[in-house]
C-alpha positions in Angstrom: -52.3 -50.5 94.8 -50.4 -47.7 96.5 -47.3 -46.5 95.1 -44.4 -46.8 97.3 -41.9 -43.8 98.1 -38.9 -43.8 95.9 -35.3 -43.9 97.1 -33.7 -40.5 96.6 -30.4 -42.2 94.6 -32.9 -44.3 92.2 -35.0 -40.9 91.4 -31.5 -39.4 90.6 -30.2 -42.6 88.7 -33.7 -42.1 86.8 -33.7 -38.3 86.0 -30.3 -38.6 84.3 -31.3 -41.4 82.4 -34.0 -39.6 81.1 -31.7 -36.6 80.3 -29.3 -39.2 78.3 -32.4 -40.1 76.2 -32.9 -36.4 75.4 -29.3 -35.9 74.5 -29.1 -38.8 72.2 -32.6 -37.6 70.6 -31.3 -34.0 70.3 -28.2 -35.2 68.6 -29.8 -37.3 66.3 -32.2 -34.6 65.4 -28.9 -32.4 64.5 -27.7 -35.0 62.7 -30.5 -35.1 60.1 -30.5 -31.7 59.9 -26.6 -31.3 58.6 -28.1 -33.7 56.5 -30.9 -31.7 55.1 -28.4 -29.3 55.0 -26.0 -31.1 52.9 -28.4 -32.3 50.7 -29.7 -28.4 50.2 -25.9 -26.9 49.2 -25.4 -30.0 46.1 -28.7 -28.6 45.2 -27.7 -25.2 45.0 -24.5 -26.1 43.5 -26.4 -28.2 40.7 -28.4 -25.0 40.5 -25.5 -23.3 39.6 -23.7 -25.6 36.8 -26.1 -23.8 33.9 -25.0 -20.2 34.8 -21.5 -21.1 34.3 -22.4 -22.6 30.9 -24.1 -19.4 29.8 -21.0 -17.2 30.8 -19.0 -19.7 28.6 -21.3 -19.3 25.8 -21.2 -15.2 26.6 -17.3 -14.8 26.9 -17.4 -17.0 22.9 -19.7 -14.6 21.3 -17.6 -11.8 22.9 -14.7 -13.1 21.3 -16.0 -13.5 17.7 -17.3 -9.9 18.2 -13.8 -9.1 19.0 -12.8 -10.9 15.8 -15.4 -9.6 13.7 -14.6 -5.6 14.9 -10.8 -6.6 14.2 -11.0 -7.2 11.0 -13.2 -4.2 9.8 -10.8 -1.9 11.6 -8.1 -3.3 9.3 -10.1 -3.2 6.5 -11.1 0.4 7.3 -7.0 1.0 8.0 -6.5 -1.1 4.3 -8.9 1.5 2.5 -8.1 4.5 4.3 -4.5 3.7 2.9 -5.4 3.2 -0.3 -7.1 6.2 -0.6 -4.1 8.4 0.8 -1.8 6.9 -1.7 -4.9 7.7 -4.8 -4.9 11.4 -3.3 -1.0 11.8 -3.2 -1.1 10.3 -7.1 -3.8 12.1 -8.2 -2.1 15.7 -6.2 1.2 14.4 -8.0 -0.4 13.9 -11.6 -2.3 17.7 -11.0 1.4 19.2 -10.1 3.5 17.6 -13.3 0.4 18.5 -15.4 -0.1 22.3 -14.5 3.9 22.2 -14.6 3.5 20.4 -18.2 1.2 22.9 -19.3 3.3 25.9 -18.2 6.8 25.1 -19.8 5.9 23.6 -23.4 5.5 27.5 -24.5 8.7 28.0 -22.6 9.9 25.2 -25.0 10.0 27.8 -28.3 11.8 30.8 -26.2 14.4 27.9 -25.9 14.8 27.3 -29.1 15.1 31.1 -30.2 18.0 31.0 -27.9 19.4 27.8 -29.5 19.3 29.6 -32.6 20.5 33.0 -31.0 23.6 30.7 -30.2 24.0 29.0 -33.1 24.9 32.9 -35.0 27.4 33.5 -32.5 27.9 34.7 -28.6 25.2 36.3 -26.5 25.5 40.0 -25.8 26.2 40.1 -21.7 22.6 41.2 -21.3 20.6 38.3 -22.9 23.5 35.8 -22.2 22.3 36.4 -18.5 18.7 36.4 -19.1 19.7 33.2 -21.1 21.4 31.4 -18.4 18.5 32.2 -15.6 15.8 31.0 -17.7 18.0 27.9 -18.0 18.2 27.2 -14.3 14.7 28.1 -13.7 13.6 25.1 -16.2 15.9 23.1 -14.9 15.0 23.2 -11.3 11.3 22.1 -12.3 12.8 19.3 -13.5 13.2 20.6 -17.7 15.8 18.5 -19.3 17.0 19.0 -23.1 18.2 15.6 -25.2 18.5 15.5 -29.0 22.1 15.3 -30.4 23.5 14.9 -33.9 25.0 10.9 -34.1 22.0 9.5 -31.9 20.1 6.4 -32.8 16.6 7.3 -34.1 14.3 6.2 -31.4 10.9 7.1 -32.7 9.8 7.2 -28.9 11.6 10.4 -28.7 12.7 11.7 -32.0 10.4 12.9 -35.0 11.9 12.7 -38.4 11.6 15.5 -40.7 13.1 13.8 -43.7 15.8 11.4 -44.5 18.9 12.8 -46.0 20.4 9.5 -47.6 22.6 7.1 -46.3 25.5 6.9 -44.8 28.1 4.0 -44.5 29.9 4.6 -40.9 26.4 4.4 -39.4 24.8 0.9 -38.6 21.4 2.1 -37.6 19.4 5.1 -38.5 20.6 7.9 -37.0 19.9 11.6 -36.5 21.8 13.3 -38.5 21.1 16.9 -37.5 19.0 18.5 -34.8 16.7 20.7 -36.2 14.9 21.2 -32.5 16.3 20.0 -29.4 13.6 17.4 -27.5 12.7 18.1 -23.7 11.7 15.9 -21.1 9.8 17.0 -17.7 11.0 13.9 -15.5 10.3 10.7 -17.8 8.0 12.2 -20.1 8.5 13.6 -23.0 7.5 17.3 -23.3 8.5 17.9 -27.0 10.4 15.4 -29.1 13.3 16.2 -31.1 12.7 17.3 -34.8 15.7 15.9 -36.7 16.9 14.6 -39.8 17.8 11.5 -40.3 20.4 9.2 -42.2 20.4 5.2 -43.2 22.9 2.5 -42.7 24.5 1.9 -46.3 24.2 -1.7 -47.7 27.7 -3.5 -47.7 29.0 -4.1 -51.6 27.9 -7.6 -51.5 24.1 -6.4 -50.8 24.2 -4.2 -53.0 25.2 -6.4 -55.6 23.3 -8.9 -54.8 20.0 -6.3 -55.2 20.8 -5.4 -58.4 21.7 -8.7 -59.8 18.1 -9.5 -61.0 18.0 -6.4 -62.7 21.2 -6.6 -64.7 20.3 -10.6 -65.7 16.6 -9.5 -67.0 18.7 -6.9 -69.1 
């Protein structure tokens, strides 16, 4: 069978039916390749959910380093305190001591001056002499105590002997001042050597204390 000439308009009609076919097959090949596409980002994007997890679990251990290094720094800052103030003591304690050790013999000059005193006024020359040594003491922080009429305090006094009693005094009391006590700041350097008196017993104690004794007679 021969094949009859084709109309010009129904080879045209034909050509661009075949070129809609293409088109449609072209666009449906796109199609499933945004598709493909599509599918491939969630998969990277799954991909990515443990890296995010590990930077979590980074950024926590870099905040209990942080936390850990915190508190040894002040620790370190509690200690290196501590062992400023120990220093200052202990610099302190070697000061009053060396101090201390350099004014008790200063302590008998003192008294030799007392007793100087006690025999009348100073010439000019030693009163002056006197009076520096004085103020030198005292500036290092050298205080005298020890007065005649002062409670006994065995803290601070030493009691040569007792002297008897005495009725206008309630407590025992120094009597007299043999050698003034020093202090350098709150410790005692020397006490005061002094003699000392007793409160008398009222007239009813006393009777009462010797009652026995006159009814075994």
């Amino acid at each position: 069978m021969t094949d009859q000439p084709r109309d010009p308009q129904e080879l045209d009609e034909a050509t661009a039916a075949e070129v809609g076919s293409f088109g449609d097959a072209a666009g449906e090949s796109t199609d499933a390749t945004e598709v493909e596409a599509g599918l491939g980002t969630g998969a990277v994007d799954g991909a990515q959910a443990p890296v995010g997890a590990e930077m979590g679990d980074d950024l926590a251990r870099a905040q209990r380093d942080v936390a850990a290094l915190t508190t040894d720094l002040q620790r370190l800052q509690a200690e290196y305190v501590n062992y400023k103030r120990r220093v200052e003591r202990d610099r302190e304690l070697v000061r009053e001591n060396a101090t201390y050790a350099s004014l008790a013999p200063i302590t008998e000059v003192l008294d030799t001056i007392d007793r100087a005193r006690e025999h009348g006024p100073l010439d000019e020359g030693l009163r002056a002499v006197a009076e520096q040594l004085e103020r030198i003491v005292s500036t290092l922080g050298l205080t005298k105590f020890g007065q005649p009429g002062d409670p006994f305090d065995p803290r601070i006094h030493e009691a040569l002997s007792h002297v008897g009693e005495d009725p206008t005094v309630l407590v025992t009391t120094c009597k007299v001042v043999a050698k003034s006590g020093y202090r350098l700041g709150d410790r005692v350097l020397r006490a005061a050597q002094v003699l000392v008196v007793d409160p008398a017993p009222l007239r009813e104690e006393r009777a009462a204390a010797e009652a026995p004794a006159e009814d075994a007679d």
